[in-house]
N, C-alpha and C positions, 0 to 999 in steps of 0.2 A: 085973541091974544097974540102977540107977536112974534116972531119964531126969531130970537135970540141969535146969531152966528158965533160960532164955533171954531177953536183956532184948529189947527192941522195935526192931526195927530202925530204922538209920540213913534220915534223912527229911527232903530239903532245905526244906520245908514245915511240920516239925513246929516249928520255932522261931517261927514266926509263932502258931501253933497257940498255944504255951503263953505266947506274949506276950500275947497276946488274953485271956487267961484271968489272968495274972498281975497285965498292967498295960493295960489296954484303952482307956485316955484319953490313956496317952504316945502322943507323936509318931513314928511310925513312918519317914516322909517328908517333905521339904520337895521342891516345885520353886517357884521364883519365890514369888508369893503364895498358891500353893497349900499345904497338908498333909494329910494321912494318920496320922489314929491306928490303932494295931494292932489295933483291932476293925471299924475300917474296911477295912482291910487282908484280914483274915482274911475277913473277908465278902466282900470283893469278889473274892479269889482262890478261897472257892467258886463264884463265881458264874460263874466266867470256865469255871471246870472244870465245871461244867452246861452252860454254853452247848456245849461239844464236844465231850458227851456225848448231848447233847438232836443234836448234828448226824449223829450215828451215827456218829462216831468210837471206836475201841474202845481198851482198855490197850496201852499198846505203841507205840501209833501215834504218829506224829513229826508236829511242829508248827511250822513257819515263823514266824517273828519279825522284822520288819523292822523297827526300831526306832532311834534314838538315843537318851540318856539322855533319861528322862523318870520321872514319877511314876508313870505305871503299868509301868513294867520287874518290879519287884519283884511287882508281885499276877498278873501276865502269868507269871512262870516259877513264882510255887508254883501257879499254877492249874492251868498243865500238869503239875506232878508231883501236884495233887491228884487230876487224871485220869486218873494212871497211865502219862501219857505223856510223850514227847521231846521237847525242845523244841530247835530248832534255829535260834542265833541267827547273823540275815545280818546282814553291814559296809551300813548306811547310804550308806557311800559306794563299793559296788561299782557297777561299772555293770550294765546289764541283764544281759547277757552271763553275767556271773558266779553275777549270783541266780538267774539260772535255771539254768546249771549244779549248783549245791548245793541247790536245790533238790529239783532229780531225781535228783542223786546220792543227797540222801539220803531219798527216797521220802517226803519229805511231802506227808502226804494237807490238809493246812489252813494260813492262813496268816493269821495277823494282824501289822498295820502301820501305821506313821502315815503317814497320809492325804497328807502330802506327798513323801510317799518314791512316790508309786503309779508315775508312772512307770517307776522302778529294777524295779518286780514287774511289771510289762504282762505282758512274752517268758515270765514264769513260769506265772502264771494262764492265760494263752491254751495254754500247750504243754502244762502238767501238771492244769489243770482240777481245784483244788484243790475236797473236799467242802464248804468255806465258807472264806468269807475276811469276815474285820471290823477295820473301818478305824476307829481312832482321829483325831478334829479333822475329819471333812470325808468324803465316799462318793463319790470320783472313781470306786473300786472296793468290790466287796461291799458290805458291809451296816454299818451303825451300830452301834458298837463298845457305845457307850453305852447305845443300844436295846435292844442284847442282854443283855446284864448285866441292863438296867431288867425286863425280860420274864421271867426264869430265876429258878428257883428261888437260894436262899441257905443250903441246909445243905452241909455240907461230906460229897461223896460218899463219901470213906474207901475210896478204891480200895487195895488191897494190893500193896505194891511191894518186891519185896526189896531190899538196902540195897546188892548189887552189881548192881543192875539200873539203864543209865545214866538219870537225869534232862538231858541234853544231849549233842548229837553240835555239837564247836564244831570250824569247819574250819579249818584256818592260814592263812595271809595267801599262800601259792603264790609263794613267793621261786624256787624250783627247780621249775618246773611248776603244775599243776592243784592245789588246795587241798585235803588228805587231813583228812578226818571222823573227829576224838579224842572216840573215845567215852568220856566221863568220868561214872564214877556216883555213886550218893544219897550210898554211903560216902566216896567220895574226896573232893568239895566240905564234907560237914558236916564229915568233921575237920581240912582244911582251915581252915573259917571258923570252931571253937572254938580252933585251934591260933593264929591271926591275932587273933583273941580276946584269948588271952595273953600273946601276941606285943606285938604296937603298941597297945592301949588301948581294944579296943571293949568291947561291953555295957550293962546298965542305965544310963541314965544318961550314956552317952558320945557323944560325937558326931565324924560325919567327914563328909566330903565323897566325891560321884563324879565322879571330875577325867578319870581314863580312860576310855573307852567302855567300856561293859556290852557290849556283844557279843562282843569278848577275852575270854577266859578271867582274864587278871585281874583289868581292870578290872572281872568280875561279882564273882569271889570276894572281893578286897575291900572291894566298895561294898555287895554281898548278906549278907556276913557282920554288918555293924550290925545289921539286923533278923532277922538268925536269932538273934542273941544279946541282942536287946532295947536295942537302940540308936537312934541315928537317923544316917540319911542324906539330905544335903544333892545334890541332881541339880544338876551343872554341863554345861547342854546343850552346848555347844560353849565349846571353851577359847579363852580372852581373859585374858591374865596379870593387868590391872586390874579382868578380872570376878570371877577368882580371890580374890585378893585383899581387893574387895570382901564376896564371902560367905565369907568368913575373918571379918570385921570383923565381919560379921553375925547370925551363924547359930555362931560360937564353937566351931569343931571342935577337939577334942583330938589329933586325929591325921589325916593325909591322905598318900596313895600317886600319887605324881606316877612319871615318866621322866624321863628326865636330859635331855632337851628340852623340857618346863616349865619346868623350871629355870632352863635356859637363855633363854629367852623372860622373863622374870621378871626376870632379871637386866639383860636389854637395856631396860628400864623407866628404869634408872639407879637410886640407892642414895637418894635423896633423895624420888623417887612410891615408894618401896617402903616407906618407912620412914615416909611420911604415912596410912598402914593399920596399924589393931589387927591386930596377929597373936600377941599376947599370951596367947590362948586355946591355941595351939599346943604342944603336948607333943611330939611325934612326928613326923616325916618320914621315909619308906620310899621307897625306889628301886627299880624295877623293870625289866624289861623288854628295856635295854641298856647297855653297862658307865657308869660314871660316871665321865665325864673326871678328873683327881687335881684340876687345876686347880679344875674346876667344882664339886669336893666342896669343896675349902678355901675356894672364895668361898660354899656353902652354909656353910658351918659359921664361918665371922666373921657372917655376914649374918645369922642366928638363932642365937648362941649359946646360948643356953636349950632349945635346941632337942635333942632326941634323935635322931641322925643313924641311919638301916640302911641298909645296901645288900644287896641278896638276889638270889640266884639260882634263877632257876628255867625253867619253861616249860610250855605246855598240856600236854602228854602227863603232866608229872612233877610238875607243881603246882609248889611251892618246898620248893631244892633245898638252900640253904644261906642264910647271913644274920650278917651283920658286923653287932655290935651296939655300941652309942656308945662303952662305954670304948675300945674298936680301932680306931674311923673315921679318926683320925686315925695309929694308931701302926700301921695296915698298911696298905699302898701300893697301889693297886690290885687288892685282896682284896674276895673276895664270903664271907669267913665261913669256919665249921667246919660241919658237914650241920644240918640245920634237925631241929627232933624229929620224930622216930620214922623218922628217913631213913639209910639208908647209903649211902656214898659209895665211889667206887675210881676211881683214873686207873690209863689198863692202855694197852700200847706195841701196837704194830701184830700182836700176837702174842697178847695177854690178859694180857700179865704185868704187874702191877701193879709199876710205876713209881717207884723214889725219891723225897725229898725235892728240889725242886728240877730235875726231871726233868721233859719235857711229855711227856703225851699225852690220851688223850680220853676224857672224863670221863663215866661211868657213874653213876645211884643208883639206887636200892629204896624204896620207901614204900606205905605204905595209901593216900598219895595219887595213885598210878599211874593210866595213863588204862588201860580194858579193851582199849586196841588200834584200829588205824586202821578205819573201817569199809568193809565189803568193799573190804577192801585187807588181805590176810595178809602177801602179798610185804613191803609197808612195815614192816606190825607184827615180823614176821620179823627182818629187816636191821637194827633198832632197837634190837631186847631180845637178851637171853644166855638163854639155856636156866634158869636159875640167877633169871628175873627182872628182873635190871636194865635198866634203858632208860638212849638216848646219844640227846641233840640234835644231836649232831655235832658238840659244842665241846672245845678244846684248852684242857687247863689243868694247872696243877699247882701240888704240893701241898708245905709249908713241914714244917719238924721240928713243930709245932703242929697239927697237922694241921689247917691253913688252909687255903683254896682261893681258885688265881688264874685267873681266866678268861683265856687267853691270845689265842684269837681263834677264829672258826668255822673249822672243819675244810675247809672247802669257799672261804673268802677268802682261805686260804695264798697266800701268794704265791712263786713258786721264781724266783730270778733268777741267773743264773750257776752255778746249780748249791746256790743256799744256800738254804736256807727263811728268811720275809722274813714277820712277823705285824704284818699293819697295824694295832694298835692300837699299838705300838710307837711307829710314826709319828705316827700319829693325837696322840698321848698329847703329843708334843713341839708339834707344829702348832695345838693348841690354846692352846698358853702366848705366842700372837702378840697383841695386842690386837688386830689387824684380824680374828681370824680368829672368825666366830662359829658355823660349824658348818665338816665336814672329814669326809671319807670317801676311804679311801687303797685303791687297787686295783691288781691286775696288769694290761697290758694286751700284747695279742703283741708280741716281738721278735725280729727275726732272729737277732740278734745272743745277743742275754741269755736266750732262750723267753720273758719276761715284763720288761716294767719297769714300775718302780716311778712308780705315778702320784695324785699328790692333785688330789681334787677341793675347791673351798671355795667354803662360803658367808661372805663377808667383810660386816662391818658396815657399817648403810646408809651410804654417800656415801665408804666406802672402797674406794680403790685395791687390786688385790692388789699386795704388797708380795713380790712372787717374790729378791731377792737377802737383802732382811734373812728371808725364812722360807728362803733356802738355807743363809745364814750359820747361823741357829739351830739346823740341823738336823746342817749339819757340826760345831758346837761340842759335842751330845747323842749324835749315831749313829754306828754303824759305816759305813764308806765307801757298803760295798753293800746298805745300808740307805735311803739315801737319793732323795729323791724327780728322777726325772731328767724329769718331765714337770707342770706345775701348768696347774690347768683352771680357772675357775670355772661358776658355778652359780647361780640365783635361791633354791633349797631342794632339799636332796634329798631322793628317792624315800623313802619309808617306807612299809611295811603298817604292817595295823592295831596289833600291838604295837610301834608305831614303833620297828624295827629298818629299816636302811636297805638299801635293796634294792640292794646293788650289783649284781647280774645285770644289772639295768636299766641302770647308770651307767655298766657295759662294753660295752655295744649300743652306746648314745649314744654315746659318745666313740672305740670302734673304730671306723677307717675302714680299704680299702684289704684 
């Protein structure tokens, strides 16, 4: 029998690789007044992968990444997979506590970071005694990010990586606990970042912005996929809605991937500083991360009509999972789409049975983008997937004659009050439609009486009152009786991890007394 050949495997690196080669004077990056062309890029991301290899770090080995968006993100993670190895991106904004937990969770032997984060890394470097550490901007700790690169060779080592061998263990933001290690590899990010490609308008030529943080799993996939596919990317180091804005006006992106709390932020601007910015450049807007109030879609969609609205679902383990494209933004209601390519989909009842139209339960998919599983952690990986494949984030949804899908709420925020199941986006969804109300998180909290009641938290607009009788009135005139909210709290901002989902766990500490 004949032995078939085999193309090259998948290589989150190699796009840079053949940009270099293709088009080596475009613009790979902007930060501020900096840029990066792709032969800069490509150069500097051997060099990074020299530097720790020259450290005696071998294939395999996991690497520490302390970072917020910046220009070197992108030459920092092909440099780790040109070395063969993991690169393990920390929240910027964890406290010490944290990074050194995932740190040693996940046995990185090295660590680079910017210089102003050293602090957050001190408890890591002291406990785990990483084989080197290089600091970008400044050597509170280790060694000269810049020196090093300057010193080290510049051919590209061509370490051999199979294409399901991971390029990243990215840990979840620990809404429920300690933070579990999604191993995700070379395969499931590149087709990912080709299939986002085709999706929202990247590639030669095209331009976007990095509006979410790079250490999320999204925020990398979509702001890393420009330069895999020979695009550019605009670094937005920390979000400022008139900074936004700003490099919109500037730098001319085609397409950009905000949270439904951008937006939000954006809009508190008022319609007048919004509308004195070129956003003319704009073809695309994608929504991520957490549902998209209905409200705050239709004022996205009068506010940029020209605009090409998605809203998509997804999550680190499953990459994305579906996506509502412009013709239906409007004409379905709280809908995240039909499965996104190459993915299937099933909603299945507390039994595996998959589910009618119009029916909840909790939603399952299958893709090439799947994570390989939590690391050393079976049990989680276990509990997550079906024998058959499919992985569950633990959200409740369900599915239309169209085979639409509606995200109904996490499995774990249900709320039971008298005996009824109670899905706070339900609430959410109506307490939005308040003018005062400019953020809202609606949770269970004990009751003797009920086992739980019904309680919203809000964040109301600056120098606004809560308005507790006209948001009870609204609520009675939208909900069902035992639907409604029997306790209103406020709040300066609430909690959110990194992919700005709101931590209610926290918001039920806080406000449980007694």
């Amino acid at each position: 029998m004949a032995i078939l050949p085999r193309g090259a495997d998948l290589h989150i690196a190699n796009g840079i690789r053949e940009f270099a080669i293709a088009t080596p004077s475009a613009t790979a990056v902007i930060d501020g007044d900096r840029a990066q062309t792709y032969a800069e890029l490509d150069e500097r991301s051997n060099r990074v992968a020299n530097v720790l290899i020259g450290a005696g770090l071998r294939p395999g080995d996991h690497v520490g990444f302390l970072s917020g968006n910046r220009l070197e993100y992108c030459e920092v993670a092909a440099g780790i997979a040109k070395a063969g190895m993991v690169m393990i991106p920390l929240n910027p904004r964890s406290p010490a506590p944290e990074v050194d937990f995932i740190f040693d969770h996940s046995d990185a032997r090295a660590l680079i970071l910017d210089d102003s984060l050293a602090p957050s890394a001190a408890d890591a470097i002291e406990s785990q005694d990483p084989a080197i550490v290089l600091s970008m901007g400044g050597e509170q700790v280790g060694s000269s990010y810049e020196d090093a690169l300057r010193t080290t060779g510049s051919t590209d080592p061509r370490i051999p990586v199979a294409e399901t061998d991971p390029f990243a263990i990215a840990y979840t933001s620990g809404t429920t606990g300690n933070p579990k290690g999604v191993v995700i590899s070379h395969r499931s990010r590149t087709l990912t970042f080709y299939a986002t490609a085709l999706e929202w308008g990247l590639g030669p030529g095209r331009r976007t912005i990095a509006v979410a943080p790079m250490y999320h799993g999204a925020g990398f996939a979509f702001a890393y996929a420009a330069v895999h596919t020979g695009g550019t990317v605009s670094m937005l180091r920390a979000f400022d809605p008139e900074g936004l804005l700003s490099m919109i006006e500037r730098d001319r992106p085609h397409s950009v991937f905000l949270v439904p709390t951008h937006a939000a932020i954006v809009r508190s601007l008022g319609e007048d500083t919004i509308s004195s910015f070129d956003t003319s450049s704009l073809e695309v807007i994608y929504f991520n991360a957490a549902p998209l109030p209905q409200a705050l879609k239709e004022w996205v969609h009068g506010m940029f009509p020209d605009v090409g609205l998605h809203e998509l679902y997804g999550s680190t383990e499953a990459a994305i999972v579906t996506n509502l494209r412009p013709p239906d933004i409007m004409r379905k209601e709280r809908c995240v789409g039909p499965a996104w390519f190459m993915t299937e989909v099933r909603v299945v009842d507390e039994d595996g049975n998959q589910v009618g139209p119009g029916e909840i339960g909790e939603l399952y998919s299958r893709s090439p983008y799947l994570m390989n599983g939590y690391y050393k952690n079976p049990e989680a990986t276990a509990e997550s997937t079906t024998e058959d494949g499919f992985f569950s984030a633990g959200d409740l949804a369900m599915v239309d004659d169209e085979n639409y899908y509606y995200i109904v709420d996490r499995k774990k925020d249900m709320i039971i009050s008298g005996g009824a199941n109670i899905y706070p986006r339900d609430v959410e969804e109506v307490l939005l439609r308040h003018p005062a109300v400019l953020d809202v998180a609606v949770i269970g909290l004990p009751s003797e009486r009920w086992g739980e009641q019904v309680t919203a938290v809000i964040v109301t607009r600056p120098g606004e009152p809560l308005p507790v009788d006209q948001l009870d009135g609204l609520c009675r005139s939208q909900l069902a009786r035992y639907k409604l909210p029997r306790r209103y709290e406020t709040i300066d901002a609430l909690p959110r991890n990194a992919g700005m989902k709101v931590l209610k766990r926290n918001l039920r500490e806080h406000f449980f007394s007694g």
